[in-house]
ZAMARGU-4260 file (C-alpha; in steps of 0.2 Angstrom, whole numbers, plus 5000, padded with zeros to 4 digits):
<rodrens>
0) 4770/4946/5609 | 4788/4948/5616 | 4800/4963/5614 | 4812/4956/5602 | 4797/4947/5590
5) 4789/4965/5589 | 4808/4973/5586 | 4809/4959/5572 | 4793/4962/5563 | 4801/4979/5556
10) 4790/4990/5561 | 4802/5004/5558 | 4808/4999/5541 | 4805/5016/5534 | 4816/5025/5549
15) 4829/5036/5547 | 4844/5032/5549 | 4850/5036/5567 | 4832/5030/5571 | 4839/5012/5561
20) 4856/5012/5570 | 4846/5013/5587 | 4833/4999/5583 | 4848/4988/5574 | 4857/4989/5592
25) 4840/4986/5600 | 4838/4970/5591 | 4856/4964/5591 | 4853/4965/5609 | 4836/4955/5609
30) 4845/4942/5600 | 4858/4940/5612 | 4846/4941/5627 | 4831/4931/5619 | 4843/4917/5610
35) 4832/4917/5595 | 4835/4919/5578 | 4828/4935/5570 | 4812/4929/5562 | 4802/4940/5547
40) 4786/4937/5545 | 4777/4943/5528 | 4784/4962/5529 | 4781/4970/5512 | 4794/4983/5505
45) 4791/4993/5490 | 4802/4985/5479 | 4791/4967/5482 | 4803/4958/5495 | 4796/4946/5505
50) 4805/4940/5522 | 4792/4924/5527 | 4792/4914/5544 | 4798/4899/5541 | 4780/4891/5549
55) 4767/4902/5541 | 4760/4885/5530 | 4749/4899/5522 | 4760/4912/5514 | 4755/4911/5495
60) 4767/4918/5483 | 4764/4931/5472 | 4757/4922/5458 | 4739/4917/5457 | 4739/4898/5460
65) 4731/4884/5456 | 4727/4867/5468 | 4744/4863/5460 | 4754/4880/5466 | 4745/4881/5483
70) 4753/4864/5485 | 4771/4868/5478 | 4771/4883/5490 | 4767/4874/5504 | 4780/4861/5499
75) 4794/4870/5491 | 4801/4876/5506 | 4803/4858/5511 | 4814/4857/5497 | 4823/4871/5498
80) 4829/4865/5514 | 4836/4848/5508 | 4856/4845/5504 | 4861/4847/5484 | 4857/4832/5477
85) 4842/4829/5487 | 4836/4846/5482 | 4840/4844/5464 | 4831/4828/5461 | 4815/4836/5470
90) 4815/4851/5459 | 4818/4841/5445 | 4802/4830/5448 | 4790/4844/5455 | 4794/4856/5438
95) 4791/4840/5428 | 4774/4840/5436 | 4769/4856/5434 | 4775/4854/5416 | 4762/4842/5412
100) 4749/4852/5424 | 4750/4868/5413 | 4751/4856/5397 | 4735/4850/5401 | 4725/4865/5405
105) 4733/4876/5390 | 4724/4861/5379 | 4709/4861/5388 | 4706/4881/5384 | 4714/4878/5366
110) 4728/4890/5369 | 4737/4893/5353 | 4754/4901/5361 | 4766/4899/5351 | 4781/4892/5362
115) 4771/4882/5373 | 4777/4868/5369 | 4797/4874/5370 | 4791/4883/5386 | 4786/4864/5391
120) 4802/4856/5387 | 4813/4870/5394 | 4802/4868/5409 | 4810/4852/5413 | 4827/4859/5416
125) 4835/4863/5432 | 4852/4874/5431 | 4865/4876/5444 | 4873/4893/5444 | 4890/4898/5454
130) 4890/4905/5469 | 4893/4922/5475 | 4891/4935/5489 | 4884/4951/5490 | 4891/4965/5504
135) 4885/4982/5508 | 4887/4992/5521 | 4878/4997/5533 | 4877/5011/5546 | 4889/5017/5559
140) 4892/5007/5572 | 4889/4988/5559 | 4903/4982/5551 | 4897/4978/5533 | 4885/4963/5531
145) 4892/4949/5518 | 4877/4940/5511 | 4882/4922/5503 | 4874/4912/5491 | 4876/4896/5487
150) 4867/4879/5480 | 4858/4891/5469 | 4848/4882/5454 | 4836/4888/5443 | 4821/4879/5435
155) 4805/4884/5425 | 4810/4894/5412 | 4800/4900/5399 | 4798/4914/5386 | 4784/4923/5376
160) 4794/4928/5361 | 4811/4922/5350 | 4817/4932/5335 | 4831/4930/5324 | 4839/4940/5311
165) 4855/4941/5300 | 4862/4952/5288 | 4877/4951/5276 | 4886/4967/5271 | 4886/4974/5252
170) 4904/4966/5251 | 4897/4949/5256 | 4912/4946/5268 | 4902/4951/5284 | 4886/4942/5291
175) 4878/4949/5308 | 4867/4936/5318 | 4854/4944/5330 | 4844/4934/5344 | 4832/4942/5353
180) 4822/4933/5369 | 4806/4943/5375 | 4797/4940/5390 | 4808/4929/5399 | 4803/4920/5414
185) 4817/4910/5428 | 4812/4905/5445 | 4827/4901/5457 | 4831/4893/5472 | 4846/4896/5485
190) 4852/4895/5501 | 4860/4910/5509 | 4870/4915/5523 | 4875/4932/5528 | 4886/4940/5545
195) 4892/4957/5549 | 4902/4958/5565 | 4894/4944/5578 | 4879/4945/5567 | 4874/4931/5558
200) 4861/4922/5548 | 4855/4908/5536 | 4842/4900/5526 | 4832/4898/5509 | 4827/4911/5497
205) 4818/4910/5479 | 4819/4924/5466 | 4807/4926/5453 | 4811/4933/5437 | 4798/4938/5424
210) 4794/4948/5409 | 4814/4949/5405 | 4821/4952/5388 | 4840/4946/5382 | 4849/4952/5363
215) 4864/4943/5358 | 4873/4949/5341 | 4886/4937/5333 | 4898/4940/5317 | 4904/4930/5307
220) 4918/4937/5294 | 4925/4930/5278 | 4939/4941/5272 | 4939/4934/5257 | 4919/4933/5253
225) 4908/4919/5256 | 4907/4917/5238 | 4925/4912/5241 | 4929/4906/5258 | 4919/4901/5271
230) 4920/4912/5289 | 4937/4913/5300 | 4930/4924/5313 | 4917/4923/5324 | 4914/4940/5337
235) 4903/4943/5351 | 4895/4960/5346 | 4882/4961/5359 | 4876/4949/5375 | 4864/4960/5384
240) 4849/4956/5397 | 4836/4965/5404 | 4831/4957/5422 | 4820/4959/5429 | 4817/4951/5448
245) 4799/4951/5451 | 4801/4943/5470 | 4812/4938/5481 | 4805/4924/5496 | 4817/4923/5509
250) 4814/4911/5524 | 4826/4909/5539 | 4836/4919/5554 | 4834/4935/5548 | 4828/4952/5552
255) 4819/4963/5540 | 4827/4980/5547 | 4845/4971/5541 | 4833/4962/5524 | 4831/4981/5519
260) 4849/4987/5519 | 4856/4974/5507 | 4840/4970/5495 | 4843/4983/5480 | 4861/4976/5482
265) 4855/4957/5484 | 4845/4962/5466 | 4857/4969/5457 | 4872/4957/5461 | 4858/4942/5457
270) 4856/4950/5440 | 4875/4953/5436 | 4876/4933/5441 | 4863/4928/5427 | 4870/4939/5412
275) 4888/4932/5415 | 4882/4915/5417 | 4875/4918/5400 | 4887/4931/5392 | 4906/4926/5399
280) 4904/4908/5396 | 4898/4913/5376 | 4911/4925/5375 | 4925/4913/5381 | 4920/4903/5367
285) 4926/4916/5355 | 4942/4910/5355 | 4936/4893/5352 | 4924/4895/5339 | 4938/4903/5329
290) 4949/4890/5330 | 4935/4878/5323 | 4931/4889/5310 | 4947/4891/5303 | 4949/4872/5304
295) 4933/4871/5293 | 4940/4883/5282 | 4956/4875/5282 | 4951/4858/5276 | 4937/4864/5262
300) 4952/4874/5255 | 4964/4860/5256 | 4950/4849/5247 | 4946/4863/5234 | 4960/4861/5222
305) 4964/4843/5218 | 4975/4835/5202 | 4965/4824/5190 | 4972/4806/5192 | 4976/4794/5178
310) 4963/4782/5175 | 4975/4769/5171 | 4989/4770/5185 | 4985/4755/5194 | 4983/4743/5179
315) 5000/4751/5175 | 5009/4748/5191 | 4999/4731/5197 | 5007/4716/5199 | 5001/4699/5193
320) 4997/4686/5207 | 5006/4672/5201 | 4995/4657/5193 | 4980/4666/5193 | 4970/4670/5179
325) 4964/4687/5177 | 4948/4694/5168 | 4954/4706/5154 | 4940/4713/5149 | 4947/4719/5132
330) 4948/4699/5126 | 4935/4686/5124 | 4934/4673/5136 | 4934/4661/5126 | 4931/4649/5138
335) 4914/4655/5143 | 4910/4664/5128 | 4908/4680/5135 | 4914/4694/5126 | 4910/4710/5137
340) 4912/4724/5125 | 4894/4718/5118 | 4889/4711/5135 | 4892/4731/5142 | 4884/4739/5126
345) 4869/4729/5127 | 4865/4734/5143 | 4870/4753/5140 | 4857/4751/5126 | 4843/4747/5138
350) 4844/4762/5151 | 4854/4772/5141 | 4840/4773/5126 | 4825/4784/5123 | 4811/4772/5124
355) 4789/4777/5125 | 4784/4778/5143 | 4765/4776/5148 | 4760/4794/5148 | 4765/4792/5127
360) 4780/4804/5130 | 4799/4797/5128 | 4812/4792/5144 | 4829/4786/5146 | 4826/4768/5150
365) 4833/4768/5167 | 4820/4782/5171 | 4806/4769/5167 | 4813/4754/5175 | 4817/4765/5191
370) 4797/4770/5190 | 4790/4752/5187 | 4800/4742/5199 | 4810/4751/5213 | 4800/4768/5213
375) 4782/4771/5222 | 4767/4778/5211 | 4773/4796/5218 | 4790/4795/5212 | 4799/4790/5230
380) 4811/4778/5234 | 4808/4776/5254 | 4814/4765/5266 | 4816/4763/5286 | 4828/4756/5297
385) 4818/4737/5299 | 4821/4737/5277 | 4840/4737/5279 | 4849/4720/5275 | 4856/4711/5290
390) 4870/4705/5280 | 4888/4712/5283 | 4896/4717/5270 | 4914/4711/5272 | 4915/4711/5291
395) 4909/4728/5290 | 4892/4736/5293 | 4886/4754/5296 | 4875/4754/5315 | 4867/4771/5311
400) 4858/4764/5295 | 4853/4748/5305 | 4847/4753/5323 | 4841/4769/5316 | 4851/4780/5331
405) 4861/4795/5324 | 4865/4803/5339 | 4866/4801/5358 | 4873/4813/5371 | 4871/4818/5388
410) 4878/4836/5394 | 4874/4846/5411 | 4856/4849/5404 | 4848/4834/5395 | 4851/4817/5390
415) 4846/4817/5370 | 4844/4803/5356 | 4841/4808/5339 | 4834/4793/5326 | 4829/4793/5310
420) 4812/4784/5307 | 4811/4785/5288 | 4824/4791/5274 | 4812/4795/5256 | 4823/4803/5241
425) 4814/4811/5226 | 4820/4810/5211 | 4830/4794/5208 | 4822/4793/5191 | 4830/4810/5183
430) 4842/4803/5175 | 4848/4815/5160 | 4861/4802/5157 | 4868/4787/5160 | 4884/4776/5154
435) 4887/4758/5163 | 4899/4748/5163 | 4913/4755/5149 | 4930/4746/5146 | 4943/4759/5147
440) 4958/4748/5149 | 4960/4728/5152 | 4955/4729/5169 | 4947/4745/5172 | 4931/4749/5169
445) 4921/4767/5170 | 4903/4774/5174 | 4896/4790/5174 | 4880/4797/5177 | 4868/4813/5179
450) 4852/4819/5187 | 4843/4833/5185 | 4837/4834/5203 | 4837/4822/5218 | 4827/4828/5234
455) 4831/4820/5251 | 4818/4817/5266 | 4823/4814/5283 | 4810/4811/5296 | 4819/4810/5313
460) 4815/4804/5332 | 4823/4818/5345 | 4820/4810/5363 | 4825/4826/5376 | 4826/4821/5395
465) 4833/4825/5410 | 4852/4821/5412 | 4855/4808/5424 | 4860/4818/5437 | 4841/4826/5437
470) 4833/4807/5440 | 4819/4812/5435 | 4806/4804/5421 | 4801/4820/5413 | 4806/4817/5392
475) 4799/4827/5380 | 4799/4818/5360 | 4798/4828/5344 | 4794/4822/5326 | 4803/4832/5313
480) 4807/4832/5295 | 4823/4838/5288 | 4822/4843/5269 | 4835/4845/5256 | 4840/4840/5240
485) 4854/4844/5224 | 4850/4850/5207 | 4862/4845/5193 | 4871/4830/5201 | 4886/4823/5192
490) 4894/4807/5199 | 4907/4797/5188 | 4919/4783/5192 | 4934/4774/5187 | 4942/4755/5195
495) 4953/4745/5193 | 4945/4727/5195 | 4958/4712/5196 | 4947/4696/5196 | 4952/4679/5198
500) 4943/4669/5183 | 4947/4650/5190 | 4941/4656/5205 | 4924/4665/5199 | 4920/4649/5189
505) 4922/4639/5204 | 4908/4646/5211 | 4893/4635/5214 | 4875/4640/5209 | 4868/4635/5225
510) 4881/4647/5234 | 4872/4660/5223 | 4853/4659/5228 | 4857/4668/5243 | 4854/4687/5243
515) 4867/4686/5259 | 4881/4676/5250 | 4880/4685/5235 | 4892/4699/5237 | 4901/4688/5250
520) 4907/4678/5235 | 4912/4689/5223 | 4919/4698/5233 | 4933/4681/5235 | 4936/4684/5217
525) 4942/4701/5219 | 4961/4700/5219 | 4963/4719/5220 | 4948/4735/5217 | 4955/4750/5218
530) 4946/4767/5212 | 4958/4778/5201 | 4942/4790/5200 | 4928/4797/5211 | 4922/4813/5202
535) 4906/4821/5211 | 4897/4835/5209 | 4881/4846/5212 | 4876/4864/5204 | 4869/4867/5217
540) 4862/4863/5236 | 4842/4865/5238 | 4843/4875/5257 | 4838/4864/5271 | 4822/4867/5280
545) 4815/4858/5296 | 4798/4855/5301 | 4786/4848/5315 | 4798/4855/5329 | 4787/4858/5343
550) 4779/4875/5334 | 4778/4884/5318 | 4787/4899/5328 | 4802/4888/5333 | 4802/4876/5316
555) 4803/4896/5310 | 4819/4901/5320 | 4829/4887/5317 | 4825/4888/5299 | 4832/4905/5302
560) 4846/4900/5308 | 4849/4885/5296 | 4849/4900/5282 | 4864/4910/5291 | 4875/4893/5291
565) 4869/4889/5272 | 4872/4907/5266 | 4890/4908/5274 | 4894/4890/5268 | 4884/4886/5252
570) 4898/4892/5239 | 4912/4884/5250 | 4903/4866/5252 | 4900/4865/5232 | 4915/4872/5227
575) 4924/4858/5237 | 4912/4842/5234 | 4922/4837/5218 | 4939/4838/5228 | 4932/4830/5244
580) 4927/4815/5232 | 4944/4813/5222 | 4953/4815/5239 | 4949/4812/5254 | 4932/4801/5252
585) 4942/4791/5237 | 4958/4787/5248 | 4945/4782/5261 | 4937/4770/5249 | 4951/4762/5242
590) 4958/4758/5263 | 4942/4750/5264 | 4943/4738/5252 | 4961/4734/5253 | 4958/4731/5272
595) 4941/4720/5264 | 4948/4711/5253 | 4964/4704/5263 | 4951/4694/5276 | 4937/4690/5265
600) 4930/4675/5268 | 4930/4660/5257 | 4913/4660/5250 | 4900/4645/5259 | 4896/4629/5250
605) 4879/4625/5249 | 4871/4614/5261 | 4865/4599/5252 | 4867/4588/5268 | 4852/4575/5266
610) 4846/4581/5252 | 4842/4568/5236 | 4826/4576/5227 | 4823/4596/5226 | 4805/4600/5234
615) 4800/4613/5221 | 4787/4619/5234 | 4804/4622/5246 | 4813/4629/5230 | 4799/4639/5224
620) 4788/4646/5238 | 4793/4659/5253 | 4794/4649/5270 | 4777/4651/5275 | 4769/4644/5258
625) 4779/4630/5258 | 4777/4624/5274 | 4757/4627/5271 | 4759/4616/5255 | 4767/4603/5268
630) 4785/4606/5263 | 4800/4607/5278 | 4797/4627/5273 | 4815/4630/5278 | 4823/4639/5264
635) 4834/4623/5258 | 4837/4632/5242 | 4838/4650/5245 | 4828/4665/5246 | 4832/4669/5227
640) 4822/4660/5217 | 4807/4661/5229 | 4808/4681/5228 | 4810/4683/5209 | 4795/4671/5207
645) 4785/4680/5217 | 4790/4695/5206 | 4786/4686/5191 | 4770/4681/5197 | 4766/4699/5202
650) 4770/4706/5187 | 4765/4695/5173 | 4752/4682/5179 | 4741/4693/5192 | 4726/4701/5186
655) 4726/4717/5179 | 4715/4729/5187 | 4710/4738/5169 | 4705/4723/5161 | 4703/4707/5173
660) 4715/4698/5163 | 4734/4693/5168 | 4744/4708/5163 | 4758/4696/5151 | 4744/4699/5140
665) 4745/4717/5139 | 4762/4715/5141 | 4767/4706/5127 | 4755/4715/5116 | 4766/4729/5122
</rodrens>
C-alpha cells in the first residue's frame, strides 16, 4: 500500500484538529506528488456516510437486497455517471423495473399495505431538483471548500401514511386544510463537484431519505360565508418536513478526511433544498390561486342575480321571411288538419296522467313508459361511448361523448388520459311532473318538468405514464367511479319556433326513414329557434364520492378532499345554476343555433335509383336478415322501419316467459 492510499483511507478521521490540519497538508501533498485523485474506500462515520471506491463492484448499500438490488448496485453507478438525458432515461426504466419487482413479491406474500399500489405509481417518477452548492469552512491554513451539486434527480418515492383533515370555523367563513405525509421515502442521485484553494474534486453521490414526515395547512376564507359566497383567499399556513437522510454514497476524487468537514453541512443544505422545492414553489402559488378564486367568485356572483325575460319577445320583434308560410300554432292548419292545441293536450294526457303500474300502485305515465322501454329492470339508463350516434348534428358534434377521451395532459411528471368507459343515471323515471309541448303564443311553445331525484354514475379510464421526456414504458391504469347526483330538479323552457310549412310539407317520406336524416330535415324547416327561456334548478347537490382509486386509503383522501371543495362551494353552485342557465348557457344556446341554422343543409332525397318494386324483406328486416332471406341487404329503405318492427315484434308477438303465449294477448287484455 502506498503512502498517499493509506493517507486517503482516513485513518485519522477522528483527530483533533491541528492533528487534521497536518494530515490534510500531508495528503494535499501526496496528491500533488502521487498525481492520483483521492480515493475513499467504505470508511464509515457516525452519522452513516459512505465515501465508496469507484471499483469496489461489491459495496452493497444499506438496504437489504434482493437478486434485483445486488444488481442495481452494481449498476447504478454506471448510471450515475452517464450525461442528463442518458441518465434520466436509465433511471426511469430501472425504477419502472423495480416497480413491478416489489409489485410482484408484495402479491405473492398477500401484503395488504394500504398505499402499495400509490407507492407503485409514484415509483415511476423521476424528478429533477435545482442545483446548489454547499460551503464550509475548514481549518487554518484551507480556504473554505465549496461543494457543487448538480444534475440531481430524485426517483422511488414512497410513503406509509396520508392524512387529511379540514375544519370550518363557527362563523363558517374560514376552512382550514391539513395534509399530513408519514413515513416518507426519496432516493436521489447527483453529480458533485467540490474545490477549496487548488483542491479539487468530482463525481456521483446518492442520498437516501427514509421514515420522513411533511404537514402542509391551507385556508381558504370566505368573508362573506360559504352559505353566501364562495372562498377569495387562499394562505399557506404551514409547509413543514421533517427529513430525514438515511445515507449518503458518494463515489469519485475525494478524500474522506476533507468528506468529514463538510457532511453535516452537505445534510442539511440537501434538506433545505427538498422542503423549498416543495414549499416555495406552493407558496408562490398563493398569489395565483387568489386570483383564480376571485375569478370563480366573480362569475358565480355575476350569474346569481339574473332578470326574468319575456316569454314572447322574440315573436314580438321577429320579422316575417317574405313568402314563406309560417306554422302558428294558435290556428288550425287547415290544410293538413292539424290542430295542435288537441294534438299537445293529448299527448300531455298520456305522460302527464296517473295511470296503474304493474306493482298495482299509480304513476305518472312518462314514469311507466321510461321503465318499459328506455329504462333497465334496475331502473338505469346507461350507455358507453360505442352507443353514441355517429350522426352530426348540424355540422357539429361533441368528441368527448364520442371517443370517450375527457382529458389528456402531459406536465414535467406524467403523461395522463382520462376516458370514460360508461355514463348510468338513476332516476330518469322520477318524474313528479311533467307538461309538453304548451302553446304560449303563435310561435312559441313552453315545457317544463321535475324530478325528485336523478343519480349520475361515471366510470372512468385514468392511464398515468411517464412524460416523454422519461422514455420509458412504465404506465400505471386505474378504474374508478365517480358518483353524484341532484335532488328536486326543476328544468323549464320557453322558444320561439318559426317554421317553414311549404317547406316541412315538402319533405318526402323516404328522406324520413333514416334515423340520420331526421333532425337534418327538420332542422331545414326551422327559419328561426330561439329560447326566450332556460330555467334550471336543483335543491340540492348529492356530494360527489370516488371509488376503485388504487386503495381504499387513497379512494378515502381524495373523498376527503372532494368534501372541503363541496363544503366551500355547495351554496355558491346551487345558488347560481338557475342564473348560469337564463344567462350564460342560454345565450350560448341560442349562438348555436343561429350559427346552425344559417348552413343547414338541404335535407337528402331519397335514393330510388333503380328501384321499381319494394323488397319487403330489404324494407322490413335489418341488413343481415335480409341478405339471409336472399335480398341486396343493403338498407335501400332505411333503418326506421326495420327498427320499429323489431320492436314491435319484441314486444307484442314474442313469447311471454309467464305464460308461453305472445304477450299482445296479455296486452290487449290489459
Amino acid at each position: 500500500m502506498s503512502f498517499p492510499q493509506y493517507i486517503s483511507r482516513g485513518i485519522f478521521i477522528k483527530s483533533s484538529g491541528v492533528v487534521r490540519s497536518f494530515f490534510l497538508c500531508t495528503a494535499l501533498l501526496s496528491f500533488i506528488w502521487s498525481g492520483q485523485d483521492f480515493v475513499g474506500a467504505s470508511v464509515d462515520d457516525s452519522h452513516g456516510m459512505t465515501v465508496r471506491n469507484s471499483t469496489d463492484s461489491d459495496y452493497m448499500s444499506f438496504r437489504g437486497m434482493s437478486n434485483f438490488d445486488k444488481f442495481w448496485e452494481k449498476k447504478k453507478h454506471e448510471i450515475y455517471k452517464m450525461n442528463k438525458n442518458n441518465r434520466r432515461q436509465m433511471l426511469s426504466e430501472w425504477v419502472s423495473m423495480g416497480s413491478q419487482i416489489r409489485k410482484r413479491e408484495a402479491q405473492q406474500s398477500n401484503s395488504d399495505a394500504d398505499f402499495e399500489d400509490l407507492n407503485e405509481l409514484l415509483d415511476g417518477f423521476v424528478v429533477e431538483i435545482p442545483d446548489t452548492e454547499v460551503t464550509t469552512d475548514l481549518p487554518f491554513p484551507f480556504q473554505p471548500l465549496t461543494m457543487e451539486l448538480s444534475d440531481i434527480m430524485c426517483f422511488n418515492f414512497f410513503i406509509e401514511d396520508l392524512n387529511m383533515e379540514n375544519e370550518i370555523n363557527s362563523k363558517n367563513t374560514l376552512l382550514e386544510f391539513s395534509l399530513e405525509v408519514e413515513g416518507l421515502g426519496i432516493t436521489c442521485s447527483m453529480n458533485w463537484g467540490y474545490s477549496s484553494g487548488i483542491l479539487k474534486g468530482k463525481g456521483t453521490a446518492e442520498m437516501a431519505v427514509r421514515d420522513s414526515d411533511a404537514s402542509l395547512g391551507i385556508s381558504f376564507e370566505s368573508r362573506q360565508g360559504f352559505d353566501n359566497a364562495p372562498p377569495t383567499d387562499l394562505e399557506v399556513t404551514k409547509c413543514d418536513a421533517d427529513i430525514i437522510i438515511e445515507d449518503i454514497v458518494l463515489e469519485g476524487g475525494v478524500a474522506a478526511t476533507i468528506v468529514n468537514f463538510f457532511e453535516e453541512a452537505l445534510r442539511d443544505t440537501f434538506t433545505d433544498l427538498l422542503v423549498s422545492v416543495a414549499c416555495d414553489q406552493l407558496t408562490d402559488l398563493d398569489s395565483v390561486v387568489d386570483s383564480i378564486l376571485t375569478n370563480v367568485s366573480d362569475v358565480l356572483d355575476g350569474i346569481k342575480d339574473y332578470e326574468e325575460s319575456d316569454l314572447l319577445e322574440m315573436e314580438k320583434n321577429y320579422i316575417m321571411p317574405e313568402d314563406t308560410r309560417i306554422i302558428d300554432f294558435m290556428s288550425n292548419i287547415d290544410s293538413y288538419d292539424i290542430n295542435f292545441t288537441q294534438f299537445f293536450a293529448i299527448f300531455n294526457e298520456s305522460l302527464a296522467a296517473e295511470v296503474e303500474d304493474t306493482t298495482g300502485g299509480t304513476d305518472l305515465g312518462i314514469n311507466i313508459m321510461l321503465r318499459d322501454y328506455l329504462l333497465d329492470e334496475s331502473g338505469v339508463f346507461s350507455f358507453t361511448p360505442d352507443d353514441i350516434p355517429d350522426f352530426i348534428f348540424c355540422g357539429f358534434v361533441i368528441p368527448v361523448f364520442k371517443d370517450g377521451v375527457v382529458y389528456s395532459g402531459e406536465d414535467f411528471l406524467s403523461n395522463t388520459t382520462i376516458s370514460w368507459t360508461e355514463i348510468r343515471i338513476l332516476g330518469l323515471d322520477t318524474f313528479s311532473n311533467i307538461l309538453l309541448p304548451t302553446i304560449i303564443g303563435k310561435h312559441t311553445l313552453m315545457s317544463s318538468m321535475k324530478w325528485n331525484v336523478i343519480h349520475l354514475e361515471i366510470d372512468l379510464t385514468i392511464q398515468i405514464e411517464a412524460s416523454s421526456d422519461e422514455a420509458t414504458s412504465s404506465q400505471q391504469t386505474e378504474y374508478i367511479t365517480i358518483k353524484t347526483g341532484v335532488q328536486d330538479l326543476e328544468l323549464s323552457f320557453a322558444a320561439f319556433a318559426a317554421i317553414d310549412l311549404d317547406y316541412l310539407g315538402s319533405i318526402m317520406i323516404g328522406s324520413l326513414l333514416r334515423f340520420d336524416q331526421i333532425i337534418p330535415c327538420f332542422m331545414g324547416a326551422l327559419r328561426s329557434l330561439h329560447f326566450t327561456s332556460l330555467y334550471f334548478n336543483v335543491g340540492n347537490i348529492i356530494e360527489p364520492t370516488v371509488e376503485g382509486f388504487i386503495s381504499t386509503s387513497v379512494d378515502s383522501a381524495l373523498n376527503d378532499a372532494a368534501e372541503v371543495v363541496f363544503s366551500m362551494y355547495e351554496s355558491s353552485i346551487i345558488g347560481s345554476i338557475p342564473g348560469g342557465f337564463e344567462t350564460t348557457v342560454r345565450d350560448a344556446v341560442n349562438a348555436f343555433f343561429s350559427d346552425c341554422l344559417v348552413d343547414y343543409v338541404e335535407c337528402p332525397e331519397p335514393d330510388t335509383k333503380g328501384l321499381k318494386y319494394v323488397d319487403f324483406r330489404d324494407a322490413l328486416m335489418n341488413e343481415a336478415d335480409a341478405k339471409s332471406a336472399g335480398a341486396v341487404g343493403s338498407s335501400t329503405y332505411g333503418d326506421i322501419i326495420p327498427q320499429l318492427r323489431d320492436f314491435i315484434m319484441d314486444q307484442f308477438f314474442a313469447n311471454d316467459p309467464a305464460t308461453g303465449e305472445p304477450q299482445i294477448n296479455s296486452k290487449l287484455i290489459e
